[in-house]
C-alpha positions as CSV (number, residue, x, y, z in Angstrom):
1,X,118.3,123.8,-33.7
2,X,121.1,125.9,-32.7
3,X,120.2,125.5,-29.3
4,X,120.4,121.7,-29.7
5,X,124.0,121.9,-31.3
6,X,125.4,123.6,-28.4
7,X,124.3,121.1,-26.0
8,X,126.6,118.1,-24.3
9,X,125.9,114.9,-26.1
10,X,124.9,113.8,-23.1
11,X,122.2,116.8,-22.7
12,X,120.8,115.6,-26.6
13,X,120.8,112.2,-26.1
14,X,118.7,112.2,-22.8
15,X,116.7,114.9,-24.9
16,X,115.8,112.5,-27.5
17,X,115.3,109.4,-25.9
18,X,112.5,111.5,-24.2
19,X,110.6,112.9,-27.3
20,X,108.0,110.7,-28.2
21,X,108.9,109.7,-32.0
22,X,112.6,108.4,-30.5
23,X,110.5,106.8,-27.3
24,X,108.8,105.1,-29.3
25,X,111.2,103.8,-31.4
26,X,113.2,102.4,-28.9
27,X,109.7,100.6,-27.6
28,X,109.4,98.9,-31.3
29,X,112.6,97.2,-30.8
30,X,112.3,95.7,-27.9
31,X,108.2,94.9,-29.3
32,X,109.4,93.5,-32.7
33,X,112.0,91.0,-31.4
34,X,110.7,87.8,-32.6
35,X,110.2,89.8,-35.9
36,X,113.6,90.7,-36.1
37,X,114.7,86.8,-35.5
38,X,113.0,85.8,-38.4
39,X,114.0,88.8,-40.7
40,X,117.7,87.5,-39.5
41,X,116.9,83.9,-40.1
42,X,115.8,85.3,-43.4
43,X,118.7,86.9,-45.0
44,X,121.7,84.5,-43.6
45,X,119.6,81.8,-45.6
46,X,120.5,83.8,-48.7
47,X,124.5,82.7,-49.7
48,X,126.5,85.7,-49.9
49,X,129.9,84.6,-50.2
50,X,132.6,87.5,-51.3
51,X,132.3,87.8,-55.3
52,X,129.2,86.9,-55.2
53,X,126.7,88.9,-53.3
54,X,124.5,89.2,-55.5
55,X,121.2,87.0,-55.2
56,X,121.5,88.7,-51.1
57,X,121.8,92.5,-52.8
58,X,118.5,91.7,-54.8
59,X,116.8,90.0,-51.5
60,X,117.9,93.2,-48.9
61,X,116.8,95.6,-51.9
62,X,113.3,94.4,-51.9
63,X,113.2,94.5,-48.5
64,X,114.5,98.2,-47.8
65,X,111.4,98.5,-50.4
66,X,109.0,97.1,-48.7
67,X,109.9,99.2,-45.9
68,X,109.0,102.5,-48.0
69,X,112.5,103.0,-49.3
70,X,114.4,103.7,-52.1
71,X,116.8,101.3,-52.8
72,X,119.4,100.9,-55.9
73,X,122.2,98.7,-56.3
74,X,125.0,100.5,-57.7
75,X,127.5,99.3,-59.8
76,X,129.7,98.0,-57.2
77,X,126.5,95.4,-55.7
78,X,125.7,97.9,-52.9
79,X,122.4,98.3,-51.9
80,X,122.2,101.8,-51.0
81,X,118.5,102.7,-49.3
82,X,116.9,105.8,-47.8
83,X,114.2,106.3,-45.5
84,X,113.2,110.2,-47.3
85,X,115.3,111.3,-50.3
86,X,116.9,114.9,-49.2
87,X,119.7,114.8,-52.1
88,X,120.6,118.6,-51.1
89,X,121.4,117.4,-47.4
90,X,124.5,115.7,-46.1
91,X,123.9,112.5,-45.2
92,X,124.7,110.0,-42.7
93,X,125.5,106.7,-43.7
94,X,124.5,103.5,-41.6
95,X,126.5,100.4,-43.3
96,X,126.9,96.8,-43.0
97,X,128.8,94.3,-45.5
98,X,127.1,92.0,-47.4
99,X,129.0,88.8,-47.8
100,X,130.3,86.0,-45.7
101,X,133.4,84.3,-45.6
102,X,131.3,80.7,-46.0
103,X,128.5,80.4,-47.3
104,X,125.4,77.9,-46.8
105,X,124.7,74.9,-48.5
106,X,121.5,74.6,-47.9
107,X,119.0,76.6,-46.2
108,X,119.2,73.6,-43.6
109,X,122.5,75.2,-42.8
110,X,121.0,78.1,-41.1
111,X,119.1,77.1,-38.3
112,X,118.3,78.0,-34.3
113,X,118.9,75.7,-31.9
114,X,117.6,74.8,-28.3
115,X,118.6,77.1,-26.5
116,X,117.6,79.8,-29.2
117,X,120.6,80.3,-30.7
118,X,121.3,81.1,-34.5
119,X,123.7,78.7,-36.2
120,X,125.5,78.5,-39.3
121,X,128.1,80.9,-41.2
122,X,127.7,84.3,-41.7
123,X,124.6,84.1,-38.8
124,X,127.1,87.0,-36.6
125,X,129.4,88.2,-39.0
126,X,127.4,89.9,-40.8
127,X,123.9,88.6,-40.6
128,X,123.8,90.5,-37.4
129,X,124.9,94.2,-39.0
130,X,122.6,93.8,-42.2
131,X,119.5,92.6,-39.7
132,X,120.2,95.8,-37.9
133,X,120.1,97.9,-40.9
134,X,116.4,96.1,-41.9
135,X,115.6,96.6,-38.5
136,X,116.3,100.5,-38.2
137,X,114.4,100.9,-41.9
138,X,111.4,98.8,-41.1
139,X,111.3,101.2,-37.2
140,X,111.4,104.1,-39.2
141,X,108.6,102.9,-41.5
142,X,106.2,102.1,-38.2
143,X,107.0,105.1,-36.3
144,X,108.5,107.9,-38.1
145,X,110.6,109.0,-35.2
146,X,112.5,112.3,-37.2
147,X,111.4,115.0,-37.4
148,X,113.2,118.1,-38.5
149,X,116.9,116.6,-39.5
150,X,119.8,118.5,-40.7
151,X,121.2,115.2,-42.9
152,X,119.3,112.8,-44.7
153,X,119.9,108.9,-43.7
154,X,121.4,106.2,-46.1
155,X,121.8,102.3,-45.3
156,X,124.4,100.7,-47.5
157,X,124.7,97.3,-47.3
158,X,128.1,97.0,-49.4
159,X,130.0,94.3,-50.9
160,X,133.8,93.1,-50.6
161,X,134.7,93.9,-47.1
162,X,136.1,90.0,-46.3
163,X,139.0,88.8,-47.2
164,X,140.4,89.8,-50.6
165,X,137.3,90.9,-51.5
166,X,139.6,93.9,-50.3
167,X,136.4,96.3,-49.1
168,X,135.9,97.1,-52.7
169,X,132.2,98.3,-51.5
170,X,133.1,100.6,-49.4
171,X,136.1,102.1,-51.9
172,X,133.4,102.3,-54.2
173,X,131.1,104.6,-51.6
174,X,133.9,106.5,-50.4
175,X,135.7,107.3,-54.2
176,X,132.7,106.8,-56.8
177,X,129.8,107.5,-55.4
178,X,127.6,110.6,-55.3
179,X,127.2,110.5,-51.4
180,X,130.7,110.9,-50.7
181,X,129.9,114.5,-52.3
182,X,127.9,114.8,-49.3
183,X,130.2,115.1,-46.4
184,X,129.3,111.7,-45.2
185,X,129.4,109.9,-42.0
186,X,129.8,106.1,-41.5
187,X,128.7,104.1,-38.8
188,X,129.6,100.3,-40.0
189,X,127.9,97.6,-38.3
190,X,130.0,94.9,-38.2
191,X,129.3,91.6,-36.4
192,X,127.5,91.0,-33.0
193,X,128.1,92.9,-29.4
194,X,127.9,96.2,-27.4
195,X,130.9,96.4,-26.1
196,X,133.6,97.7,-28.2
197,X,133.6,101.2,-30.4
198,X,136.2,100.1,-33.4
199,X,138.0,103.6,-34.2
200,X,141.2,103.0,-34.9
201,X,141.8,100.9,-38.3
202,X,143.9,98.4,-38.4
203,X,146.0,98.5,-41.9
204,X,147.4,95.3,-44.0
205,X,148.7,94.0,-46.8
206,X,148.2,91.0,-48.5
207,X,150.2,89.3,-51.5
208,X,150.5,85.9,-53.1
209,X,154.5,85.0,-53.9
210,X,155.4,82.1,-56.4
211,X,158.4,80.3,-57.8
212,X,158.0,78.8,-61.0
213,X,160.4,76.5,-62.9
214,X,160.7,73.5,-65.3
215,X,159.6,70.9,-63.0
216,X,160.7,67.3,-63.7
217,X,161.8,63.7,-62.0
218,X,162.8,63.9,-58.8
219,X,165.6,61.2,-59.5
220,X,166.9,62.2,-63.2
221,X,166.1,66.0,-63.2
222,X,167.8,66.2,-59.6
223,X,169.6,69.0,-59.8
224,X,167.5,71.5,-61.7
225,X,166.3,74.6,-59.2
226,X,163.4,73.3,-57.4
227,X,160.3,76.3,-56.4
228,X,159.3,74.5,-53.1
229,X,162.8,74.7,-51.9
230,X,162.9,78.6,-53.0
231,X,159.7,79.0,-51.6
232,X,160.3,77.5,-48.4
233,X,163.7,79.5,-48.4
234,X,162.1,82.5,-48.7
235,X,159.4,82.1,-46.1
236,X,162.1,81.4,-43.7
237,X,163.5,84.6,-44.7
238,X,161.1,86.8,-44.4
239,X,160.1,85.5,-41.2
240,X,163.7,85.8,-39.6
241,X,164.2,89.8,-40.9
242,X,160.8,90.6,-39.4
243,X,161.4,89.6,-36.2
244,X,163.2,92.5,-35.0
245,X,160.1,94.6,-36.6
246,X,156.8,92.4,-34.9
247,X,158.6,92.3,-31.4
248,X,158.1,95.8,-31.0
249,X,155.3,97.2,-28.7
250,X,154.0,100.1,-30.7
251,X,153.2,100.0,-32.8
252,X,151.9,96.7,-32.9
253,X,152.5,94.6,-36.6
254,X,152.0,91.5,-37.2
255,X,153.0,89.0,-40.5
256,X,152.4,85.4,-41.0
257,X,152.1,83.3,-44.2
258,X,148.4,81.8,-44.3
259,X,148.8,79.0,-47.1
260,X,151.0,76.9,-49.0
261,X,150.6,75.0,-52.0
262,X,152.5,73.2,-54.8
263,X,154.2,70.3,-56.4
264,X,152.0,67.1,-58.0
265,X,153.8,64.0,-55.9
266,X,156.7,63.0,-53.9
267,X,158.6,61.8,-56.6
268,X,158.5,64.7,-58.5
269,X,160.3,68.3,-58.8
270,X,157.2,71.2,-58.7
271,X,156.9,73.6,-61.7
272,X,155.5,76.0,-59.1
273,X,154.9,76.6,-55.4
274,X,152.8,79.6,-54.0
275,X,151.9,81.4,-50.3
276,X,149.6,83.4,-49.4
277,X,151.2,86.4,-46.9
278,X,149.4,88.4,-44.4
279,X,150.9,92.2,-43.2
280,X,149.5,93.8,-40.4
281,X,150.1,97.2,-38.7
282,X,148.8,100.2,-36.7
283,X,151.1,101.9,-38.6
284,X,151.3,102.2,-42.6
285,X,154.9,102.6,-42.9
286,X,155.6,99.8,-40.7
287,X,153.3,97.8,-42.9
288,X,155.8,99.3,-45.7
289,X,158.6,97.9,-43.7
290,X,157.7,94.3,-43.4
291,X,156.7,95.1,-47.6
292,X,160.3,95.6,-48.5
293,X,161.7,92.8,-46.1
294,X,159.4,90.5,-48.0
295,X,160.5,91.4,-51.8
296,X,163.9,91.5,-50.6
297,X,163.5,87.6,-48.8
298,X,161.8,86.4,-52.6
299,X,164.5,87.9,-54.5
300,X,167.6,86.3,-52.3
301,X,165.6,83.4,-52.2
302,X,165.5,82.6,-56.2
303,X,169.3,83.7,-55.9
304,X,170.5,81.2,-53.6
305,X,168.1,78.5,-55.2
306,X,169.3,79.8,-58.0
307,X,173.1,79.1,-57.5
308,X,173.0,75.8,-56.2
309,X,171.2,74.1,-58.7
310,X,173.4,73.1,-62.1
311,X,170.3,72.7,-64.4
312,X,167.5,74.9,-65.0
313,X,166.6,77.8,-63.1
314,X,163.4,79.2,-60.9
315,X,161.4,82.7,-61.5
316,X,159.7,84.4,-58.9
317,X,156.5,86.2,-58.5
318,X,154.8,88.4,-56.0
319,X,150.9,89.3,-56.7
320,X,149.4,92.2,-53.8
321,X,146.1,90.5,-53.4
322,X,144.7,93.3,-51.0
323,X,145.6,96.6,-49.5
324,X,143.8,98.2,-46.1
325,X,145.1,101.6,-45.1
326,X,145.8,102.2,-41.3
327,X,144.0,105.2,-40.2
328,X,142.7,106.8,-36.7
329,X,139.7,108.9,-35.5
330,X,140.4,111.7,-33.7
331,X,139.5,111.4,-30.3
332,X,137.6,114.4,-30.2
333,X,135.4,113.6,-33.2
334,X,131.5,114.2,-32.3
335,X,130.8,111.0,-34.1
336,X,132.8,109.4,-30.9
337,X,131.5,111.7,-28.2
338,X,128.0,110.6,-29.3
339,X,128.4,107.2,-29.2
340,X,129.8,107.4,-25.8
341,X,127.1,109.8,-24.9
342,X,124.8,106.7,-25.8
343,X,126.3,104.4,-24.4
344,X,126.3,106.0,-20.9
345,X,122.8,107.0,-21.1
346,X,122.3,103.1,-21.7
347,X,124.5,101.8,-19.1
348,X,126.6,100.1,-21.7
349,X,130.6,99.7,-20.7
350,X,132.8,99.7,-24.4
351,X,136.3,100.1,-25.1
352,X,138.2,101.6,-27.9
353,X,139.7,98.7,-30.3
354,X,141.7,98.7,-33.4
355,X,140.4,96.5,-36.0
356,X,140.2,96.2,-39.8
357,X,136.7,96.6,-41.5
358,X,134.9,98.7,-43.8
359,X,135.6,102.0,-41.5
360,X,139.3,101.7,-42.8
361,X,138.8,103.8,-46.0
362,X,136.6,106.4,-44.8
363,X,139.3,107.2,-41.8
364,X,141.9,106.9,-44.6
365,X,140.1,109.5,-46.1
366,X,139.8,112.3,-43.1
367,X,135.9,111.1,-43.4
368,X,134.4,110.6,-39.8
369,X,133.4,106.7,-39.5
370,X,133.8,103.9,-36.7
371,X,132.5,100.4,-36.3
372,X,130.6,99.0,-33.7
373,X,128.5,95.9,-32.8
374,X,124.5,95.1,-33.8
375,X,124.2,93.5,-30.3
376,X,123.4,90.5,-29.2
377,X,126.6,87.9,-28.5
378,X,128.6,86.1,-31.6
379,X,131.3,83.8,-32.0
380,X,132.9,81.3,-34.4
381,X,132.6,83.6,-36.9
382,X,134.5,82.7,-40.3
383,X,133.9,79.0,-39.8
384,X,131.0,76.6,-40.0
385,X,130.3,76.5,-36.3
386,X,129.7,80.2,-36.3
387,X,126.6,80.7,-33.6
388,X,125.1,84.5,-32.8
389,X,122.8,84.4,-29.6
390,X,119.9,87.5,-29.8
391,X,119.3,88.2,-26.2
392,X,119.8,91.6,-25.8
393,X,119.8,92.4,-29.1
394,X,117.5,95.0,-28.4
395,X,120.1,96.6,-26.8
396,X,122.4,97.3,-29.4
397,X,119.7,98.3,-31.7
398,X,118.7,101.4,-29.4
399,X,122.5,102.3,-29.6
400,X,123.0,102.6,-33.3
401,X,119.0,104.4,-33.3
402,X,120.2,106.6,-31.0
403,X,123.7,107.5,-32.5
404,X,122.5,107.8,-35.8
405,X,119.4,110.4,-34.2
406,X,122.3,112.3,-32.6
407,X,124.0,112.2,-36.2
408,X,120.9,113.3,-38.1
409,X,120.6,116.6,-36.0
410,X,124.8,117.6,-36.1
């Protein structure tokens, strides 16, 4: 074993791919591939959307079962599953998140089409992660590829990583958890491809501001302080003081507001209008910048609203819907090497992206984690015309196999 540990990645990875467990393996997931349609076809027909993963948990839980693991949910709604129970090992842990930004109607939803592709929301983002980690438990299961291993191996298929579902699944691995006593690793499978290796985490904050005030006629209460004119004050605001801030290079930020909403009819004064703002940043006190710019924009806002009118007056409100930490793997971590080990012993060309997704909180941490694709090809994703194509799926399946091998023997 000591031998093994002082080798190149690229020495252990062509060293595994050539013992026969790993060898074959790799064969059963190029074997299995209409089995691994179906199993996908499966799952996205389950709804999943952020809140309420639950009927999906209960569905991958029986699954990781039937596949000769054991699988809990916790309290969060992760499914966490393991191949072999080795409580007194570290562990390496192979995620994917559970819900979907839209969910299905209708099974009818979900569906292939001519040309064999899948179609529907959620069929990339993440039906293609979670089929991976089915996949990887059911090729374990059929071949029993490990032998000797110096970490035991845990799926997760967690909750909360879309929107402001604020990756309250993975917070929950990474905080409350007993694994996280286990000097974990993540590899998050996140959505369809082989060609990027997500390291560095994109950070953001998200908030909901509000004006609120008596409301009235828009002819005989004129005059009273009006929240869509505050609102719409301090949007413009915000956006003028960040401009400085987003037009720099490096780090790269980034801060728009996503929604509006308020008022009844055009011939009334709102009680209330609301937006939803989006923060983004390499960096977390640049994220803190564009922060303070936007309290500061809300509270001269209601001033200036505030002043002009000569009735009653308008409150403000701002509500942090979500918070994502920027972090970054070092670029000597072996978790990285390996994968890059992999992918040159499979001919696969990646880059290095910054992204948000569940890796975010483990890199916050100092834990060693980074997010890659399931293979295959996906787009559309977070909309109803969302499409994942499985040729060469196969592909990104030996990856992650062959990663987490490399990870189960550090």
């Amino acid at each position: 074993m000591m031998a093994a540990n002082l080798a190149t990645p690229g020495a252990m990875v062509r060293n595994l791919a050539e013992s026969r467990g790993i060898r074959e393996a790799l064969q059963w997931f190029t074997r299995e591939k209409q089995w691994i349609n179906e199993i996908h076809l499966q799952l996205c027909r389950v709804p999943s959307p952020t809140f309420l993963e639950g009927e999906r948990a209960v569905w991958i839980a029986g699954q990781f079962r039937s596949f000769g693991c054991e699988a809990q949910i916790d309290r969060a709604g992760n499914v966490t599953a393991t191949p072999q129970a080795r409580p007194e090992l570290d562990c390496v842990i192979a995620t994917a998140h559970l819900d979907t930004v839209l969910a299905p109607r209708s099974k009818d939803d979900i569906f292939l089409d001519r040309e064999g592709k899948f179609r529907g929301p959620g069929v990339s983002d993440n039906g293609a992660g979670l089929t991976a980690l089915l996949a990887l438990a059911a090729a374990v299961k059929a071949v029993s590829p490990f032998g000797e291993q110096d970490r035991e191996l845990v799926f997760a298929a967690n909750v909360g990583e879309e929107g402001e579902g604020n990756l309250s699944g993975m917070r929950h691995l990474c905080k409350n958890s007993p694994l996280i006593r286990r000097s974990p690793a993540f590899l998050v499978l996140d959505g369809a491809g082989t060609d990027h290796i997500t390291t560095n985490a994109l950070g953001s904050r998200r908030f909901e501001i509000s004006f609120t005030g008596p409301g009235g006629h828009s002819w005989s209460d004129f005059g009273i302080a009006n929240p869509v004119h505050a609102l719409s004050r301090a949007i413009t605001l915000f956006a003028d003081a960040t401009v400085p801030l987003l037009r720099a290079a490096v780090p790269r930020s980034t801060a728009s507001v996503s929604t509006m909403e308020g008022g009844t009819s055009v011939n009334s004064i709102a009680t209330v209008a609301r937006a939803k703002v989006d923060i983004r940043s390499e960096d977390n006190p640049r994220i803190e910048e564009a922060v303070q710019l936007l309290y500061s924009a809300v509270e001269k806002a209601q001033e200036v609203e505030n002043q002009r009118a000569t009735g009653a007056k308008v409150t403000s409100k701002i509500k942090e819907l979500g918070s994502r930490p920027a972090a970054r793997l070092p670029e000597n971590a072996a978790i990285l090497s390996y994968v890059r080990a992999v992918d040159a012993h499979l001919g696969i060309r990646s880059r290095i992206e910054c992204s948000s997704t569940d890796a975010n909180i483990p890199l916050s941490m100092g834990i060693p984690a980074l997010s890659i694709g399931a293979g295959g090809q996906g787009g559309g994703a977070h909309t109803p015309e969302e499409w994942f194509n499985p040729e060469g799926r196969d592909l990104g399946l030996k990856r992650v196999f062959l990663t987490l091998a490399l990870l189960l023997r550090l």
